[in-house]
BAMARFI-880472 format. One record per atom (N, C-alpha, C): residue in one letter; residue number from 1; x, y, z. Coordinates in steps of 0.02 Angstrom, whole numbers. Layout:
N
+----+-----+--------+--------+--------+
| aa |   i |     xx |     yy |     zz |
+----+-----+--------+--------+--------+
|  A | NUM |      X |      Y |      Z |
...
+----+-----+--------+--------+--------+
% end
This chain:
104
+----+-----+--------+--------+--------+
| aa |   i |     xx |     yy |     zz |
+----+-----+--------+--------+--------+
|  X |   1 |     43 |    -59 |      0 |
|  X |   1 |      0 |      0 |      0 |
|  X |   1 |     45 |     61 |      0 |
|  X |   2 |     20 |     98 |    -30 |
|  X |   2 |     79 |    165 |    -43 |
|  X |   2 |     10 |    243 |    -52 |
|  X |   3 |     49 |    256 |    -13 |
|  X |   3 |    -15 |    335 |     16 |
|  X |   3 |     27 |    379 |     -1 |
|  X |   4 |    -15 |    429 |    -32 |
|  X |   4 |     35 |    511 |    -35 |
|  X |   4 |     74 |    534 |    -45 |
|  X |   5 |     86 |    531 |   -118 |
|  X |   5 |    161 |    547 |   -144 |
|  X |   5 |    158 |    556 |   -210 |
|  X |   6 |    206 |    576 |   -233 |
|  X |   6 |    215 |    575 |   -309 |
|  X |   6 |    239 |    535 |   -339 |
|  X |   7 |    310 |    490 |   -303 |
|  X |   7 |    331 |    435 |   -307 |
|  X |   7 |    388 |    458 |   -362 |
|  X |   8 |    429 |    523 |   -357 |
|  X |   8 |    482 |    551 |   -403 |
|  X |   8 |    546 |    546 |   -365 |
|  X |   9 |    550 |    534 |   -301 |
|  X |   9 |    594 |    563 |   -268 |
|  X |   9 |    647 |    481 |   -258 |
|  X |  10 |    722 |    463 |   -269 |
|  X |  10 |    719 |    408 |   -268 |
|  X |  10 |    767 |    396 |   -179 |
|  X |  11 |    773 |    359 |   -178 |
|  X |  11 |    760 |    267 |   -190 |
|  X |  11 |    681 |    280 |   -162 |
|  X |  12 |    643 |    305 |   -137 |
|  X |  12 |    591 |    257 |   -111 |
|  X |  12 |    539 |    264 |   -167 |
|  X |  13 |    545 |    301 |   -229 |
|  X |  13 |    492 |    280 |   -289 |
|  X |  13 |    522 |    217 |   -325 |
|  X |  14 |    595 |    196 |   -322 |
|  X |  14 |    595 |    121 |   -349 |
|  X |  14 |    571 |     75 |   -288 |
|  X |  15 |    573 |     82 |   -233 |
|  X |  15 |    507 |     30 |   -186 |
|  X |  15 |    457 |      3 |   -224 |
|  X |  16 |    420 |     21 |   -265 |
|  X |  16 |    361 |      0 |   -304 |
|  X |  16 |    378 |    -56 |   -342 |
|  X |  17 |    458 |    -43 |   -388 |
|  X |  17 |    461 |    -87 |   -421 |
|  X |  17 |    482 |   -165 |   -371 |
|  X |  18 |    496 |   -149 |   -328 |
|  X |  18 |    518 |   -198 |   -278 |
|  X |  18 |    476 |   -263 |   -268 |
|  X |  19 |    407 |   -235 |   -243 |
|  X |  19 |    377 |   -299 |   -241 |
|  X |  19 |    370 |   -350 |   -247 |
|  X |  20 |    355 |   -418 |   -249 |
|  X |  20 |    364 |   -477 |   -295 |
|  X |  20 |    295 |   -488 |   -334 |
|  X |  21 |    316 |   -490 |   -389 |
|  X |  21 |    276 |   -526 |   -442 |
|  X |  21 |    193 |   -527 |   -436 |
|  X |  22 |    203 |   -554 |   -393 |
|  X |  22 |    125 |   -586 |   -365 |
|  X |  22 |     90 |   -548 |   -298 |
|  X |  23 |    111 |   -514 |   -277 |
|  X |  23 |     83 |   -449 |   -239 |
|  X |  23 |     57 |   -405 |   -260 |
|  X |  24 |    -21 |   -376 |   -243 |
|  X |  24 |    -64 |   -332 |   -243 |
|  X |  24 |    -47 |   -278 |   -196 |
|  X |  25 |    -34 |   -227 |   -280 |
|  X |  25 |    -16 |   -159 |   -238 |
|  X |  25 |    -79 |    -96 |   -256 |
|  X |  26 |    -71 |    -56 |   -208 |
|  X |  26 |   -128 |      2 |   -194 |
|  X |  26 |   -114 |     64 |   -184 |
|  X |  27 |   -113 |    102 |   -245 |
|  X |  27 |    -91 |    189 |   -221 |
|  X |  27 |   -157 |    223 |   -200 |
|  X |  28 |   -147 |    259 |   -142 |
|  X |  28 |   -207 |    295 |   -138 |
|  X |  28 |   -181 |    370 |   -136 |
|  X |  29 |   -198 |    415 |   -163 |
|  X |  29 |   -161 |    471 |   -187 |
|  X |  29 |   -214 |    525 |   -223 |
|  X |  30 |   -225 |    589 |   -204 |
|  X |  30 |   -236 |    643 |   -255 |
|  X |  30 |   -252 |    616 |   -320 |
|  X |  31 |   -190 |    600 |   -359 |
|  X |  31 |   -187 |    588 |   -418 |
|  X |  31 |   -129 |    540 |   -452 |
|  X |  32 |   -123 |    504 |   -489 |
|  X |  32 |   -102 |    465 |   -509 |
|  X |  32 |    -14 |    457 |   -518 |
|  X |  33 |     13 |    412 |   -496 |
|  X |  33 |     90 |    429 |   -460 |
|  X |  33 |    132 |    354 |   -483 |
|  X |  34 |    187 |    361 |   -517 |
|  X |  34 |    222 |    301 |   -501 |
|  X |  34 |    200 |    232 |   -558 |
|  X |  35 |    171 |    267 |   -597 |
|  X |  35 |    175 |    230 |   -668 |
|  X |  35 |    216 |    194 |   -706 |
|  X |  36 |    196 |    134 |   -747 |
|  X |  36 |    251 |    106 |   -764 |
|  X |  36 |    281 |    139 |   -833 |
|  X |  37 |    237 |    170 |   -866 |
|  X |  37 |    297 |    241 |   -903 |
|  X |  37 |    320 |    275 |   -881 |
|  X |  38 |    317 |    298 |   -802 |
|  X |  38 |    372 |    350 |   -785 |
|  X |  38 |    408 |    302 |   -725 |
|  X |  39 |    396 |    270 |   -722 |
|  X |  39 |    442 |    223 |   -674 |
|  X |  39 |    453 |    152 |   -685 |
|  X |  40 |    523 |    112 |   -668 |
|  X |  40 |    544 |     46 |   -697 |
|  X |  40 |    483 |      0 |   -640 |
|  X |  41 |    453 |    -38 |   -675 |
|  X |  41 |    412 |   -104 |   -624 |
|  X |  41 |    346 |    -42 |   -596 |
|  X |  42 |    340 |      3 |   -634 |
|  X |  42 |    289 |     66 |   -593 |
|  X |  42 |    215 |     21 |   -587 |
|  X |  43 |    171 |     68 |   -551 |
|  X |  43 |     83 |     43 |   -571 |
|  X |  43 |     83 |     41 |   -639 |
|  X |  44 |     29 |    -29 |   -618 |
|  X |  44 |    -15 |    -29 |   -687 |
|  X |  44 |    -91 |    -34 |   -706 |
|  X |  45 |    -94 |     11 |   -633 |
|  X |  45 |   -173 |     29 |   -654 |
|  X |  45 |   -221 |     58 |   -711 |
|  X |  46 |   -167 |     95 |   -772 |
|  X |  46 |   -197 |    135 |   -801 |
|  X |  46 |   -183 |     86 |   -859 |
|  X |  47 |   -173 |     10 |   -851 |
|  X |  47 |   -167 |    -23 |   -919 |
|  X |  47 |   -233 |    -77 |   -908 |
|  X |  48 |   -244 |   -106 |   -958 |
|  X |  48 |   -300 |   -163 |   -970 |
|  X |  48 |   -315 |   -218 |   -922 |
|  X |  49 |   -343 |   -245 |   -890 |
|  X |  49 |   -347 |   -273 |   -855 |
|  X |  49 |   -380 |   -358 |   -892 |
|  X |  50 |   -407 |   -320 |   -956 |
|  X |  50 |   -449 |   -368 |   -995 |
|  X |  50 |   -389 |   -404 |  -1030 |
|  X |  51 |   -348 |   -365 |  -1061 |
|  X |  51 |   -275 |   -378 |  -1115 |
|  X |  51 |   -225 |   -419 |  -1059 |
|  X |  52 |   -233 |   -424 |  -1000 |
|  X |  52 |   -200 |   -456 |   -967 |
|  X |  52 |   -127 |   -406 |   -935 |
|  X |  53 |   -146 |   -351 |   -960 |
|  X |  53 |    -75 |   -291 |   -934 |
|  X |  53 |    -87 |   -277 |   -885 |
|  X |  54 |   -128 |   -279 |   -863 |
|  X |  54 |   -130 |   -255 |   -761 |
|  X |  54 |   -173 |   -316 |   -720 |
|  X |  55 |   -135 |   -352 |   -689 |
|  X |  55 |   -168 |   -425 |   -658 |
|  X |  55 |   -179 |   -388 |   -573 |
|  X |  56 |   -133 |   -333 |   -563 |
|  X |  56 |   -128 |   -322 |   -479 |
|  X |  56 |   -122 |   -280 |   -453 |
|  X |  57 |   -146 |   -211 |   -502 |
|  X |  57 |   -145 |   -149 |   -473 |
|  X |  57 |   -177 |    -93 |   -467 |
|  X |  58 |   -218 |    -59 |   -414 |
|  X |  58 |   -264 |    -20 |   -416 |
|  X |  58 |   -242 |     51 |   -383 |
|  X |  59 |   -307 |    108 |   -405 |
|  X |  59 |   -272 |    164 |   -392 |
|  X |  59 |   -339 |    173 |   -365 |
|  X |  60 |   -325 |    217 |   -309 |
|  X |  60 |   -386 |    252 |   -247 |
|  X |  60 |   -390 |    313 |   -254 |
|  X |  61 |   -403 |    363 |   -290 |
|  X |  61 |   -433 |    433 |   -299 |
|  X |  61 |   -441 |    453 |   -241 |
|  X |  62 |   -404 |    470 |   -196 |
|  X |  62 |   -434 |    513 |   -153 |
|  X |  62 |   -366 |    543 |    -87 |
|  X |  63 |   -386 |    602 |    -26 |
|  X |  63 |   -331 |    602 |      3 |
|  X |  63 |   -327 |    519 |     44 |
|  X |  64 |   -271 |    535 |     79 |
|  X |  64 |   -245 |    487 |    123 |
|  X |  64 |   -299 |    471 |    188 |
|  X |  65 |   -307 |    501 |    205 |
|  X |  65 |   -354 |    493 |    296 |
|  X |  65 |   -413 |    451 |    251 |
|  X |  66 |   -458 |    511 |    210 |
|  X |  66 |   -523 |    457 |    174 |
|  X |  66 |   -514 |    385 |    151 |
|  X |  67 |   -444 |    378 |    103 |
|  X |  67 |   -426 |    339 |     75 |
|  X |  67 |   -419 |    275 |    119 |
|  X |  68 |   -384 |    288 |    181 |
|  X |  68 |   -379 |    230 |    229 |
|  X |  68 |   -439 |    208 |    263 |
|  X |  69 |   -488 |    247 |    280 |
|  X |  69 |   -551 |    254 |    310 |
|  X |  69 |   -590 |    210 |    268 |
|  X |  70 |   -588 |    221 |    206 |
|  X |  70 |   -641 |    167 |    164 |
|  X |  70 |   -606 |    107 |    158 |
|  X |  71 |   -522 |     75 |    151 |
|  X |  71 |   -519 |     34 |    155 |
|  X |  71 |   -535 |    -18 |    217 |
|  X |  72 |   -518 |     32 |    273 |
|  X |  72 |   -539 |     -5 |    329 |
|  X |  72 |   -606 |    -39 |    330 |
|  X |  73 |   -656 |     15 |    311 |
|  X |  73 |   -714 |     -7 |    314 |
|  X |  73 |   -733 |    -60 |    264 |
|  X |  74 |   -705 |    -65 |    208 |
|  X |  74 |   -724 |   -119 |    166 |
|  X |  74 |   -694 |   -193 |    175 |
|  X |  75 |   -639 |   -191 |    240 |
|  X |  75 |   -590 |   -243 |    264 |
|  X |  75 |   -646 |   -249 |    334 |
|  X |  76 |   -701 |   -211 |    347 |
|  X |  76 |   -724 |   -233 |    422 |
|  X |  76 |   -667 |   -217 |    487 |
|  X |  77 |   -624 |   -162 |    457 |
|  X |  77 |   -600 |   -135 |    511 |
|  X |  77 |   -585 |    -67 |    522 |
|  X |  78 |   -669 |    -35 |    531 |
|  X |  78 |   -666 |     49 |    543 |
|  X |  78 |   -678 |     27 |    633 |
|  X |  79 |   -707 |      6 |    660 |
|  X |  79 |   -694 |     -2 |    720 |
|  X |  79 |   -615 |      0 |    751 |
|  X |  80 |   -578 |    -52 |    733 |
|  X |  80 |   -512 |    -44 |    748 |
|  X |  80 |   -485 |     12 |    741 |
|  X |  81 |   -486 |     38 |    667 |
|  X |  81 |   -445 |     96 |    678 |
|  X |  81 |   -475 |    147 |    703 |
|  X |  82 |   -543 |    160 |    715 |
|  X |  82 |   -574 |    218 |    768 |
|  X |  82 |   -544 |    217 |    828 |
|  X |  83 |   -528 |    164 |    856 |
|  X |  83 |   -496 |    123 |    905 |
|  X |  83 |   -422 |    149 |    928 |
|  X |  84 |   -381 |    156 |    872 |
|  X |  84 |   -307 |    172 |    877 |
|  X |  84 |   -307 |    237 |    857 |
|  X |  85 |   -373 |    276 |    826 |
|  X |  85 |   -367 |    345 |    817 |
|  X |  85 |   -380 |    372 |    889 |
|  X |  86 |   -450 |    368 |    926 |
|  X |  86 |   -460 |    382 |    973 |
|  X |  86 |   -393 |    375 |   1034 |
|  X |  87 |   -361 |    316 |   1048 |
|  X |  87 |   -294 |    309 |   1086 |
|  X |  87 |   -226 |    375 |   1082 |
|  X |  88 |   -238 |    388 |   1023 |
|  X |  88 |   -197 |    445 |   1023 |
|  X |  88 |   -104 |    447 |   1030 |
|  X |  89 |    -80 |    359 |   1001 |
|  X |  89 |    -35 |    332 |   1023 |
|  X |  89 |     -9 |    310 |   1081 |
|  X |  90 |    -69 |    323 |   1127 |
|  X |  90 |    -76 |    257 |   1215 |
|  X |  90 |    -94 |    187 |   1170 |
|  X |  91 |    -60 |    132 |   1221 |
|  X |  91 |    -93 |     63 |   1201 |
|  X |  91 |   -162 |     44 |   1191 |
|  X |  92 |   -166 |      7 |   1133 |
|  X |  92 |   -253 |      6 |   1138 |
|  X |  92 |   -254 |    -84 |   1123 |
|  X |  93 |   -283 |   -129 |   1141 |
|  X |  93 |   -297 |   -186 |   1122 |
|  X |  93 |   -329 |   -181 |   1060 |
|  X |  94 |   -315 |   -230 |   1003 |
|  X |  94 |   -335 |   -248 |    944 |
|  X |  94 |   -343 |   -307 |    957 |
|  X |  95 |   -393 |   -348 |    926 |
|  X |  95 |   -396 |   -434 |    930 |
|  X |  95 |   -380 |   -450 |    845 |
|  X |  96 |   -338 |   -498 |    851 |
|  X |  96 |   -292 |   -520 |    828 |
|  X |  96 |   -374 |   -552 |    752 |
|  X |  97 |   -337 |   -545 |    683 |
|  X |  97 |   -378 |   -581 |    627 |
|  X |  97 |   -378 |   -659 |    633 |
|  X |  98 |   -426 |   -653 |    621 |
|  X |  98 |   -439 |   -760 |    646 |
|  X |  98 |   -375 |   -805 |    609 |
|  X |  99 |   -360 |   -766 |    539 |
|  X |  99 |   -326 |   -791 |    480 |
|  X |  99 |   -241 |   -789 |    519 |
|  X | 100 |   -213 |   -759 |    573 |
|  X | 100 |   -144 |   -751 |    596 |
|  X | 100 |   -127 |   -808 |    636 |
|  X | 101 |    -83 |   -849 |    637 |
|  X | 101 |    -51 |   -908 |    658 |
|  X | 101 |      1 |   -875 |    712 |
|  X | 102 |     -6 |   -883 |    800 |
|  X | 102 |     58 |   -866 |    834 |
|  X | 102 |     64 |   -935 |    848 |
|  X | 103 |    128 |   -917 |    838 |
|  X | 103 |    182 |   -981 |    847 |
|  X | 103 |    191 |   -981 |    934 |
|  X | 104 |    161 |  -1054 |    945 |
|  X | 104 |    181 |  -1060 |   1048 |
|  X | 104 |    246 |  -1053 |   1060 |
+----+-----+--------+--------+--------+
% end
């Protein structure tokens, strides 16, 4: 996930190309940042999805705070992060996603 930026400035606009292969990546941003015409391994949201040129990458129109706010909510976790907003960086308990394995 990559929030708020232009994604010009380097090393951390080649981060993008970093990823592996098979990872779903997510800019949520103003406006569109970090393309694979202006950057090596960039997004490829703005290519076909039908042609098979973009298998894993989406772009979120919007600022950062909204942007995270709706993902939460569409992940079933605006509670949580109301949770760690309200805390104000004091400890707050989170319960753990059913899907996380701790090792005894």
């Amino acid at each position: 996930i990559v929030l708020g930026t232009s994604l010009v400035v380097q090393p951390f606009a080649g981060l993008v190309g970093e990823a592996s292969a098979a990872a779903p990546r997510l800019l949520i941003n103003r406006e569109p940042a970090g393309t694979v015409g202006r950057l090596r391994n960039g997004f490829r949201f703005e290519l076909s999805v039908d042609e098979g040129q973009n298998w894993r990458d989406v772009f979120h129109e919007s600022d950062c705070d909204s942007g995270c706010r709706e993902l939460a909510r569409e992940l079933g976790w605006e509670s949580d992060l109301d949770a760690l907003i309200q805390a104000k960086g004091s400890s707050v308990t989170i319960e753990r996603a059913p899907w996380i394995v701790v090792p005894p």
